[in-house]
NUMAR-867782 format. One record per residue: residue number from 1; x, y, z of N, C-alpha, C, CB in turn. Coordinates in steps of 0.05 Angstrom, whole numbers. Atoms other than C-alpha are relative to their C-alpha. Glycine has a CB too. Layout:
NUMAR-867782
(site NUM, (X, Y, Z), (X, Y, Z), (X, Y, Z), (X, Y, Z));
...
This chain:
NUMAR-867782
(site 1, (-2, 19, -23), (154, -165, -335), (-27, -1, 14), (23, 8, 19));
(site 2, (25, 8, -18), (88, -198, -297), (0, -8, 21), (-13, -16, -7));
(site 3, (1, 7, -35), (67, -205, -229), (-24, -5, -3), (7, 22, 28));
(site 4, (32, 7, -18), (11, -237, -185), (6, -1, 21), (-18, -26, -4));
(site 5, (2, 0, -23), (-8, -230, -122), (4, -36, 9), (-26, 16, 7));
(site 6, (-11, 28, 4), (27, -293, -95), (-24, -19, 30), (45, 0, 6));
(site 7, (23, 9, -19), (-31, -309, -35), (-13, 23, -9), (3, -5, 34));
(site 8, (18, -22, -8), (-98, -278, -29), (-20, -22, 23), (-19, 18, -31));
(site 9, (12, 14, -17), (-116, -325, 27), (-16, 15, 20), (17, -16, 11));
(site 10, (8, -21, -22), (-163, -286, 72), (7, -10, 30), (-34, 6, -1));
(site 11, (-6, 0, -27), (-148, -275, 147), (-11, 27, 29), (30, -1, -4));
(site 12, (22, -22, -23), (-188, -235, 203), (26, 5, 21), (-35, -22, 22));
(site 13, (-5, -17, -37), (-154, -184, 255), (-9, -2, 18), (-4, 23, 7));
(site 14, (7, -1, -22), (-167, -196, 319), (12, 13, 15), (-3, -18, 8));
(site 15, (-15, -31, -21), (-163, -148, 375), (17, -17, 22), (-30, 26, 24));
(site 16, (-17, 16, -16), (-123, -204, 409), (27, -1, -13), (-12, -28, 4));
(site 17, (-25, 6, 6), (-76, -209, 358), (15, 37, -3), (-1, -23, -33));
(site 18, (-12, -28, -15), (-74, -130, 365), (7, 18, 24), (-9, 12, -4));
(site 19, (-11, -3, -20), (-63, -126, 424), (35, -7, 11), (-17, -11, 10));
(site 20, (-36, 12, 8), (4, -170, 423), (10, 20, -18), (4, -33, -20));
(site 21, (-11, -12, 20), (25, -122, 373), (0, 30, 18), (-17, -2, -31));
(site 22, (-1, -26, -2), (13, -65, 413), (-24, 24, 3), (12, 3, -20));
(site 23, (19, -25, 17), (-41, -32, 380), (-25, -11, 3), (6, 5, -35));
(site 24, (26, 3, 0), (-113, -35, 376), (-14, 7, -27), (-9, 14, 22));
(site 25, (18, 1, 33), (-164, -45, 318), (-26, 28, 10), (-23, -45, -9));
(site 26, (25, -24, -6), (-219, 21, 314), (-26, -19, 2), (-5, 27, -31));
(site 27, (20, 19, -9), (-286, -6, 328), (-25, -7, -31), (-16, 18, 32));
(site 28, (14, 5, 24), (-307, -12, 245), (14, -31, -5), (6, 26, -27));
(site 29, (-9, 25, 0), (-301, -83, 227), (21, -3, -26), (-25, -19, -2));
(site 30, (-18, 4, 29), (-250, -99, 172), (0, -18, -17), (23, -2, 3));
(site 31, (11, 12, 18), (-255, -131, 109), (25, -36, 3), (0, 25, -31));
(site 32, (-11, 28, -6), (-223, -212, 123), (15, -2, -21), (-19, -25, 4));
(site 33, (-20, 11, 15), (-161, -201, 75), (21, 14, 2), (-7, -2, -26));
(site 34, (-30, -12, -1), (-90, -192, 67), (16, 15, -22), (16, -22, 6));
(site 35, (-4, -11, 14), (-53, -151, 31), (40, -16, -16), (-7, 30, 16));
(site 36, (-26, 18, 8), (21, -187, -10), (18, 6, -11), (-3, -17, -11));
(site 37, (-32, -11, 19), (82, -189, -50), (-19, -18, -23), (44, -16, 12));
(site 38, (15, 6, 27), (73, -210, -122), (19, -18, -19), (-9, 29, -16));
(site 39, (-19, 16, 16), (109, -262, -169), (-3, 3, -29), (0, -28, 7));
(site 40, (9, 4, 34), (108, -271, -245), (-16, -13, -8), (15, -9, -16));
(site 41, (17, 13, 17), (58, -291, -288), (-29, 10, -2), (1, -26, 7));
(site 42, (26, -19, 2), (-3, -245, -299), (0, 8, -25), (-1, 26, 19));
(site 43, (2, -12, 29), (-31, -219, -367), (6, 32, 14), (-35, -8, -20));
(site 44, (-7, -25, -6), (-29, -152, -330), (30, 4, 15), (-23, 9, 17));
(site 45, (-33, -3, -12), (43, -121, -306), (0, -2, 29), (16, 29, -8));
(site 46, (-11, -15, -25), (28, -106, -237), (-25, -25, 15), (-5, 43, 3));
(site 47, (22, 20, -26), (-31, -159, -213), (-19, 15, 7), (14, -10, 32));
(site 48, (19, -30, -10), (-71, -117, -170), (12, 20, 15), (-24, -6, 20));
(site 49, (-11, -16, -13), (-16, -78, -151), (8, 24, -27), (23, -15, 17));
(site 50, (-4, -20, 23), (-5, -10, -193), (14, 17, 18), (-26, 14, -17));
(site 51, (-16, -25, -7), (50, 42, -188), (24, -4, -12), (4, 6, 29));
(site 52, (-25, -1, 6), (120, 46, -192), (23, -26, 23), (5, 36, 4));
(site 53, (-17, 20, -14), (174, -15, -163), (26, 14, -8), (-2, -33, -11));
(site 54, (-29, -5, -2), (253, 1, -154), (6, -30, 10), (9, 28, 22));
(site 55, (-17, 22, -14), (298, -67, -154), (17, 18, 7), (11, -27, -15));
(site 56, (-32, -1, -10), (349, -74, -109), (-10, 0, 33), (22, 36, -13));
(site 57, (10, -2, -36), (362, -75, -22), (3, 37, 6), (30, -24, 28));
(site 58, (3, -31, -6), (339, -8, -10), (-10, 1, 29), (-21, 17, -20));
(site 59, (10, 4, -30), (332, 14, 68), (-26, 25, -4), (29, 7, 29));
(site 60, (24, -16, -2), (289, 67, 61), (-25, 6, -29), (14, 27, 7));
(site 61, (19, -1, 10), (222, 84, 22), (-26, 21, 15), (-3, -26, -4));
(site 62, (10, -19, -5), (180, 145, 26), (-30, 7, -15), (19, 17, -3));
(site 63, (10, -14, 26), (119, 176, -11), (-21, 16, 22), (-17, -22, -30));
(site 64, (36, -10, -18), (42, 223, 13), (-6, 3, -24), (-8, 32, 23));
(site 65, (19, 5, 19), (-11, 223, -22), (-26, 16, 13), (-3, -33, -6));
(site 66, (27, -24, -16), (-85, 267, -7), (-20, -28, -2), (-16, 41, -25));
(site 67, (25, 31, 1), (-139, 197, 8), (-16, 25, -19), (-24, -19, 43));
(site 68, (24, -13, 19), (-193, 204, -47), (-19, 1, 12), (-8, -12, -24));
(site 69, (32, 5, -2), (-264, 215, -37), (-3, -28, -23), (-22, 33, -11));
(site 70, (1, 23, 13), (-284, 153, -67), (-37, -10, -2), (22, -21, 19));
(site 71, (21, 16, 2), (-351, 117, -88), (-2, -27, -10), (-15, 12, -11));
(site 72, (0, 26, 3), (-368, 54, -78), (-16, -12, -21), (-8, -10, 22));
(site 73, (4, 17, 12), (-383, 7, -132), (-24, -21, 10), (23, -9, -2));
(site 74, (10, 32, -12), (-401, -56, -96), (14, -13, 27), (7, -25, -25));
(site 75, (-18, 4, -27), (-383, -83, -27), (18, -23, -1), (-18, -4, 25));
(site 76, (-31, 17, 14), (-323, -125, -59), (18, 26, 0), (-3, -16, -40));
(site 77, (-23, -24, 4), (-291, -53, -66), (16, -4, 23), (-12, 33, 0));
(site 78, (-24, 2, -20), (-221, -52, -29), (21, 9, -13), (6, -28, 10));
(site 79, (-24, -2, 18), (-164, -18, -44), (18, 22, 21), (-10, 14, -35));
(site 80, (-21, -11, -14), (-96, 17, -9), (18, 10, -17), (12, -16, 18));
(site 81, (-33, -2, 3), (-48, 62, -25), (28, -3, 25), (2, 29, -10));
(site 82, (-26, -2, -16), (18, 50, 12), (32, -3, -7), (-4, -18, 18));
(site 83, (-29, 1, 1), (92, 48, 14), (17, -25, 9), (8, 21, 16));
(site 84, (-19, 23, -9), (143, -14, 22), (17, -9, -10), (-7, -19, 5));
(site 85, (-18, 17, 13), (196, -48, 15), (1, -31, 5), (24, 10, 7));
(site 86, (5, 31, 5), (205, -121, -16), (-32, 1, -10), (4, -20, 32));
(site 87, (20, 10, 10), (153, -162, -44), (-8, -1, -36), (-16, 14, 16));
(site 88, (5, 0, 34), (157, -152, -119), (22, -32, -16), (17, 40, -15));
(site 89, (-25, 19, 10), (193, -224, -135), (4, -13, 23), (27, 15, -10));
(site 90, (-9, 19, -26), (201, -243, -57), (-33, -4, 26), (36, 23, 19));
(site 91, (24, 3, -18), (159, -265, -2), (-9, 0, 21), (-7, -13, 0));
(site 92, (1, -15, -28), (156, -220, 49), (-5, 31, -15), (35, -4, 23));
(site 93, (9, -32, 0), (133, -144, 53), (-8, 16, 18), (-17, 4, -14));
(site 94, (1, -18, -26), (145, -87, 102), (-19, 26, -16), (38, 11, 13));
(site 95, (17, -24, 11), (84, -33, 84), (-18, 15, 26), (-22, -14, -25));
(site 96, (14, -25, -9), (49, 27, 107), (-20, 7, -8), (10, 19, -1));
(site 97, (9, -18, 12), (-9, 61, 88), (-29, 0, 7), (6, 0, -26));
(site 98, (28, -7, -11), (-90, 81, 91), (-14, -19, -20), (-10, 36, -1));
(site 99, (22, 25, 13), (-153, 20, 69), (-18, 20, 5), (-6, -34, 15));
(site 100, (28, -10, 8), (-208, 46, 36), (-19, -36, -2), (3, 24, -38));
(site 101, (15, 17, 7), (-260, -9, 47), (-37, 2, -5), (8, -17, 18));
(site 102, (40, -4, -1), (-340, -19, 19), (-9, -10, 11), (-19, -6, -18));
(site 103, (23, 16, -13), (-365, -76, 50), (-17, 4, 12), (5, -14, 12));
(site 104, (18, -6, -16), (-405, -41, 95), (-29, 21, -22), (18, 17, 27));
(site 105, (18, -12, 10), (-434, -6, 32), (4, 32, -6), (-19, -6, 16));
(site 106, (-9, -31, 12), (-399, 62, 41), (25, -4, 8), (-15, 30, 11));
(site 107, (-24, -6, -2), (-328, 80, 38), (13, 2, 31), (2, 24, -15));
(site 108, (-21, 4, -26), (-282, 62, 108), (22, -3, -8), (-2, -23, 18));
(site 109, (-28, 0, 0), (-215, 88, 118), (9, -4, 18), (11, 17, -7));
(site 110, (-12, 13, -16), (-170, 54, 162), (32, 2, -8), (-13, -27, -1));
(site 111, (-26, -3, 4), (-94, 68, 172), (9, -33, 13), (12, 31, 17));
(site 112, (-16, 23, -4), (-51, 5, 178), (21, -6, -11), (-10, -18, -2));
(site 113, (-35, 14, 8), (21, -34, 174), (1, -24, -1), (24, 5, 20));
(site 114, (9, 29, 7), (24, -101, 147), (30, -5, -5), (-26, -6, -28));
(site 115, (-29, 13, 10), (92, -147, 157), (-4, -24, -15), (20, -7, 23));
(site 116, (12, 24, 11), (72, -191, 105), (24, -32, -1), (-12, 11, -34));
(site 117, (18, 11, 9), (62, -254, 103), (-20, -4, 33), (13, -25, -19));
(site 118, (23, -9, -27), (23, -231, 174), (-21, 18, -7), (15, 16, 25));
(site 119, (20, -21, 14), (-43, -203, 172), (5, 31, 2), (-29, -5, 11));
(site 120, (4, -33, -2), (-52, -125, 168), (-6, 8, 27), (-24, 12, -19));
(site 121, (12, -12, -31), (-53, -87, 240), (-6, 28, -4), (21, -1, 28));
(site 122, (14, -20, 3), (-97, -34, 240), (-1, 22, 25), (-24, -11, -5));
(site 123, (3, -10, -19), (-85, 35, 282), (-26, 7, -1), (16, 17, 4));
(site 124, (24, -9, -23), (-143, 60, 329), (1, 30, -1), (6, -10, 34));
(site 125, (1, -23, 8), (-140, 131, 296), (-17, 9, -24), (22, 5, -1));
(site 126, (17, -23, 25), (-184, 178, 251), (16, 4, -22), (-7, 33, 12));
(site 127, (-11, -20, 24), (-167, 189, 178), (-26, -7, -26), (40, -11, -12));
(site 128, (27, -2, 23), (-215, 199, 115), (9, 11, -23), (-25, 20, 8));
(site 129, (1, -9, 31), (-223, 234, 45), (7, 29, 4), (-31, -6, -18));
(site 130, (-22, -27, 4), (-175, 289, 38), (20, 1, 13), (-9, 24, 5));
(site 131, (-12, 4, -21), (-138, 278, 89), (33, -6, -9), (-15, -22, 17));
(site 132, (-21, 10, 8), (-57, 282, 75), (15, -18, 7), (10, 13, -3));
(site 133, (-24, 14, -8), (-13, 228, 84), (36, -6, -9), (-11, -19, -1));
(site 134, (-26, 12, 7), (58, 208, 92), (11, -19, 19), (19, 19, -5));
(site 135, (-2, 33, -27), (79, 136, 103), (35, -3, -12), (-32, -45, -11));
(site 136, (-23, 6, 6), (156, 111, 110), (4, -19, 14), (16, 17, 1));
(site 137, (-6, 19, -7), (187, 49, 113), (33, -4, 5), (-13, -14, -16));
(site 138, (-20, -4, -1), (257, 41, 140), (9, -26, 14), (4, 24, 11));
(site 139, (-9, 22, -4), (305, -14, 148), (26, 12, 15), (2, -19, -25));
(site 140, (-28, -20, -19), (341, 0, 214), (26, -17, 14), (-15, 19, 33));
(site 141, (-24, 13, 5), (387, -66, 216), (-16, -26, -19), (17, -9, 32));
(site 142, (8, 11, 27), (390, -126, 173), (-34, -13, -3), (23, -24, -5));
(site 143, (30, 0, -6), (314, -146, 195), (-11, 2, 15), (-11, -13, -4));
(site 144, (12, -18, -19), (289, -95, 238), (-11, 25, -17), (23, 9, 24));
(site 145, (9, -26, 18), (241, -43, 202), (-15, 17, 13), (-15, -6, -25));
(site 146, (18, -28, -14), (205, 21, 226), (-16, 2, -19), (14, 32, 7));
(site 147, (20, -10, 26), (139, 45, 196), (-7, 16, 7), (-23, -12, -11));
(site 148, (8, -23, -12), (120, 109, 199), (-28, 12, -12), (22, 19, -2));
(site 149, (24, -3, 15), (48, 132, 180), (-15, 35, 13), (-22, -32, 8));
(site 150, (6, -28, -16), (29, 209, 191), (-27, 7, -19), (31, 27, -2));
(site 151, (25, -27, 10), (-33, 249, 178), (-5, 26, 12), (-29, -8, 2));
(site 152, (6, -29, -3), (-24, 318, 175), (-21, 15, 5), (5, 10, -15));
(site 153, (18, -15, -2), (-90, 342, 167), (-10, -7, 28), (-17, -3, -22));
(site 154, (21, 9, -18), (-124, 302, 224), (32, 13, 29), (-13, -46, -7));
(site 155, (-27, -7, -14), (-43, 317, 264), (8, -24, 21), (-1, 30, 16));
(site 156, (-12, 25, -2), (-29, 240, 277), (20, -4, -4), (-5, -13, -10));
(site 157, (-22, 27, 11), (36, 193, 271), (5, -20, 12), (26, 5, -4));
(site 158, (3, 34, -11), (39, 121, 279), (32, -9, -2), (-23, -24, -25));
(site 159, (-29, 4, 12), (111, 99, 290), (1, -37, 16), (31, 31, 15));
(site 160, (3, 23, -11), (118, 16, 298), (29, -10, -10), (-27, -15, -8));
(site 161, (-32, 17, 20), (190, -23, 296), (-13, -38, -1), (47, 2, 31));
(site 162, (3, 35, 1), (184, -100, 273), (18, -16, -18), (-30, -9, -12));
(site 163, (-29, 14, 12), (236, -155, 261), (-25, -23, -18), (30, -19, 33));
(site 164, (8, 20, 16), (225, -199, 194), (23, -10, -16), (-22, 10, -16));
(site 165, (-32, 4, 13), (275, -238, 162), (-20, 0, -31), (26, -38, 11));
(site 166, (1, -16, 23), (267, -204, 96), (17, -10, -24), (8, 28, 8));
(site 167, (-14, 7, 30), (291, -210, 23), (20, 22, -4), (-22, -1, -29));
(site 168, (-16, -18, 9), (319, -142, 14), (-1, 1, -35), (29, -7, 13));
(site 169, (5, -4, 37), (290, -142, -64), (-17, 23, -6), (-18, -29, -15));
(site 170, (6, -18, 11), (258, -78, -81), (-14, 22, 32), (-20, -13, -27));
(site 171, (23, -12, -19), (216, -10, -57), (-24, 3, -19), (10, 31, 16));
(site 172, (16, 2, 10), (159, 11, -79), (-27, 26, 12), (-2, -29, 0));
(site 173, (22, 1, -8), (95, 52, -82), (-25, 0, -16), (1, 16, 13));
(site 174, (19, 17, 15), (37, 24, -99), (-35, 9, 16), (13, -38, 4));
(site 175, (20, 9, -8), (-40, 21, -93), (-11, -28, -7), (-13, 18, -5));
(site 176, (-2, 26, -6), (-69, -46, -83), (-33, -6, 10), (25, -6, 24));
(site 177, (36, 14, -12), (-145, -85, -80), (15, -32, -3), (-39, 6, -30));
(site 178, (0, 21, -3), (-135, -149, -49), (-23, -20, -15), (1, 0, 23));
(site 179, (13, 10, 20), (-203, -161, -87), (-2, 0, -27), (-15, 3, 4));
(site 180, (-2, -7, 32), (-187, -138, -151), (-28, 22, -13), (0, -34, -19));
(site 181, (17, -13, 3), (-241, -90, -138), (6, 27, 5), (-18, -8, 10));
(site 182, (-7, -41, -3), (-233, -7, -139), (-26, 13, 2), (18, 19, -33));
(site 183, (33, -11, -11), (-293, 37, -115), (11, 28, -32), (-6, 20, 55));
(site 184, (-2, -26, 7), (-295, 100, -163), (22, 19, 10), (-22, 9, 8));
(site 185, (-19, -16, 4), (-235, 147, -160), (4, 27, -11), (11, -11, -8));
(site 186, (3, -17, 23), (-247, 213, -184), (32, 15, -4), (-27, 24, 7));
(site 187, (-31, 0, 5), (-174, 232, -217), (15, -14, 15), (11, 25, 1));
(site 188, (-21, 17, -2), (-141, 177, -196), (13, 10, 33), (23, 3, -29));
(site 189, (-9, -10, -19), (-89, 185, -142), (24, 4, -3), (-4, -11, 17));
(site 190, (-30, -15, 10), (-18, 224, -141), (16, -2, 28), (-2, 38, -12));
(site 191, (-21, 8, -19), (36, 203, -105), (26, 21, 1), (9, -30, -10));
(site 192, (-23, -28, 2), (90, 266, -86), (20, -15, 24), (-16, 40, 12));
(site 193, (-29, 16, -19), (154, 255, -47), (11, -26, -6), (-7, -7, 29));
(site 194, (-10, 31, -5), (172, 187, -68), (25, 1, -11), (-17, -25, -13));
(site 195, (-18, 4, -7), (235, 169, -51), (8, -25, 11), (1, 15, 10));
(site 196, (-8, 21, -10), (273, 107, -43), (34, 14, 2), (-8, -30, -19));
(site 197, (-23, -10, -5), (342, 118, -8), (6, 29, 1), (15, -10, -15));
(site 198, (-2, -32, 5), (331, 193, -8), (1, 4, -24), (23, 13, 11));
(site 199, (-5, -12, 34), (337, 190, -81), (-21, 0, -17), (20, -18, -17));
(site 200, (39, 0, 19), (277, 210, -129), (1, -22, -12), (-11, 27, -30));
(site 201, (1, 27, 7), (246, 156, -156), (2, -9, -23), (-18, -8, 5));
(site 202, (-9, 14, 37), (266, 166, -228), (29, 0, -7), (-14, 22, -28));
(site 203, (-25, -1, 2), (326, 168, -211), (14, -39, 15), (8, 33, 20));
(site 204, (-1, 19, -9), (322, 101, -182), (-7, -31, -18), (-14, 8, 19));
(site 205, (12, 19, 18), (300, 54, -251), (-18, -14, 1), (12, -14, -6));
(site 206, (36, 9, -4), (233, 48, -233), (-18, -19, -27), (-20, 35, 2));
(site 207, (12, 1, 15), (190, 4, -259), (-35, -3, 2), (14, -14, -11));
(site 208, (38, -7, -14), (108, 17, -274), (-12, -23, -1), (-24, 22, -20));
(site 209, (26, 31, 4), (56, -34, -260), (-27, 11, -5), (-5, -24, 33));
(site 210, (30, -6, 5), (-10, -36, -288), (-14, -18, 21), (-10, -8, -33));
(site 211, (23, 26, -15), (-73, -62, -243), (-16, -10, -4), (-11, -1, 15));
(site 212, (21, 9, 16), (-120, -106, -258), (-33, 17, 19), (3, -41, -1));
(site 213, (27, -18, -15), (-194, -76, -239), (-22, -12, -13), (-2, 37, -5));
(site 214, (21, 28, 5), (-242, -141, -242), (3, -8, -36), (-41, 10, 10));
(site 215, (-6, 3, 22), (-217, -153, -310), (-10, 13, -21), (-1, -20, -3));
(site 216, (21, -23, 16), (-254, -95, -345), (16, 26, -2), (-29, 7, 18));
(site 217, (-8, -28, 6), (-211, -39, -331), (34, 0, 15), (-26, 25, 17));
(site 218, (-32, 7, -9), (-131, -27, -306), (7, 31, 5), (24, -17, -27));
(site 219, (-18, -25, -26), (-94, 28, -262), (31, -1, -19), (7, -20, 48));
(site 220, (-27, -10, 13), (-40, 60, -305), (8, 17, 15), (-1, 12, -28));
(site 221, (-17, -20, -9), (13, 97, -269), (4, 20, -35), (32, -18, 16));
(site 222, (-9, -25, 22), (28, 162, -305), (28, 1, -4), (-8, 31, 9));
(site 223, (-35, -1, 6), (96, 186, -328), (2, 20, 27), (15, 16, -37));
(site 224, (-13, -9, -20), (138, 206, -271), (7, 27, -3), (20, -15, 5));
(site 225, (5, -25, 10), (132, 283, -264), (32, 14, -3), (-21, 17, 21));
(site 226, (-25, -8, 13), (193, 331, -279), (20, 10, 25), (-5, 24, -24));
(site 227, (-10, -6, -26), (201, 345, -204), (20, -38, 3), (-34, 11, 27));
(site 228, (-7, 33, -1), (227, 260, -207), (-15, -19, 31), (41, -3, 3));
(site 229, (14, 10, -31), (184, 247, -145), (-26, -6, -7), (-1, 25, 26));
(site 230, (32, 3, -1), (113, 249, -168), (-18, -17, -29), (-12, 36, 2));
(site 231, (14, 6, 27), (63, 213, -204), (-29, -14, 4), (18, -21, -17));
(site 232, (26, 6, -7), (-8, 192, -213), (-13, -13, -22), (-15, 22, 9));
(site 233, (17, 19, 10), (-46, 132, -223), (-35, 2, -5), (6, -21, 17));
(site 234, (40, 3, 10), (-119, 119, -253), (-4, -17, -14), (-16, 23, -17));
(site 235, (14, 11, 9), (-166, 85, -284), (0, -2, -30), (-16, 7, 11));
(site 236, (1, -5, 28), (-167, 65, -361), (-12, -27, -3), (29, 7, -18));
């Protein structure tokens, strides 16, 4: 089964429109794109999204992950891991998680929650390369969702509620370049805890997506480890 990212229309944060929200943008500029749900029809499985999908209306969705050290490529590099539900097939998406961007030439990490098809809001907190995270997405009536975004190491958590009228079609976790660009990765990245509905995720009929990576190279999820929670994507 094939997906594509179903927009990649770019759109700029403003500290106006973060403000209405609540929150505030850090003072690194951000790269003018959005992050999406994905439909059929790609030679690759996953678009530029790679990991693992669960159909079905699932309220909750879990995973952490350690941010990579990362080297930049080219200042097209862009890429997120995060957690959500919806968006694999529908066209809406409740997500979580930490942007690694190049544009500036070196690696910027930025935590943010994106109710798609709204741009990405970016918290006004410290996180970087090593740094552990765990992001969760929770559906606390029929479209009312919580996001929760913690970093242990730095001893952060971001907790935001937002109403979207939603599909209720899959969870998911995934990493993701809105440009179809990836900076260097050294071993990939491993995803522990994941959990949709409290239930491991191979226990859930997961399925893997490959990513595309400027049409030269693709993000294979690994096999799902024996704990049923963990697994880790890279480069091939």
């Amino acid at each position: 089964m094939s997906r594509i990212l179903s927009s990649r229309a770019a759109r700029v944060l403003t500290a106006v429109a973060a403000a209405a929200a609540g929150l505030a943008v850090s003072g690194t500029a951000h790269a003018a794109v959005e992050y999406g749900s994905h439909l059929h029809g790609h030679q690759f499985s996953g678009g530029n999204w790679g990991g693992y999908v669960s159909f079905g209306s699932f309220t909750t969705a879990t995973a952490s992950w350690t941010e990579p050290t990362v080297t930049c490529r080219s200042s097209n590099d862009l890429f997120a891991p995060w957690v959500g539900i919806d968006g694999d097939g529908s066209s809406t998406v409740e997500q979580t998680g930490v942007e690694t961007d190049c544009s500036s030439g070196h690696p910027v990490y930025s935590a943010w929650y994106e109710m798609y098809p709204a741009a990405p809001v970016y918290y006004n907190v410290s996180v970087g390369a090593g740094d552990h995270i765990t992001a969760t997405v929770t559906r606390t009536a029929t479209n009312t969702y919580r996001l929760d975004l913690s970093d242990t190491t730095k001893g952060w958590t971001k907790t935001t509620t937002k109403s979207l009228t939603s599909k209720h079609a899959s969870a998911e976790a995934i990493i993701e370049s809105p440009t179809d660009s990836y900076p260097t990765i050294s071993g990939g990245i491993k995803f522990t805890g994941v959990k949709f509905n409290g239930t491991n995720l191979a226990s859930t009929s997961p399925s893997g997506l490959n990513a595309d990576d400027r049409g030269t190279n693709t993000w294979i999820p690994g096999a799902i480890g024996s704990d049923g929670q963990s697994f880790t994507i890279s480069r091939h």
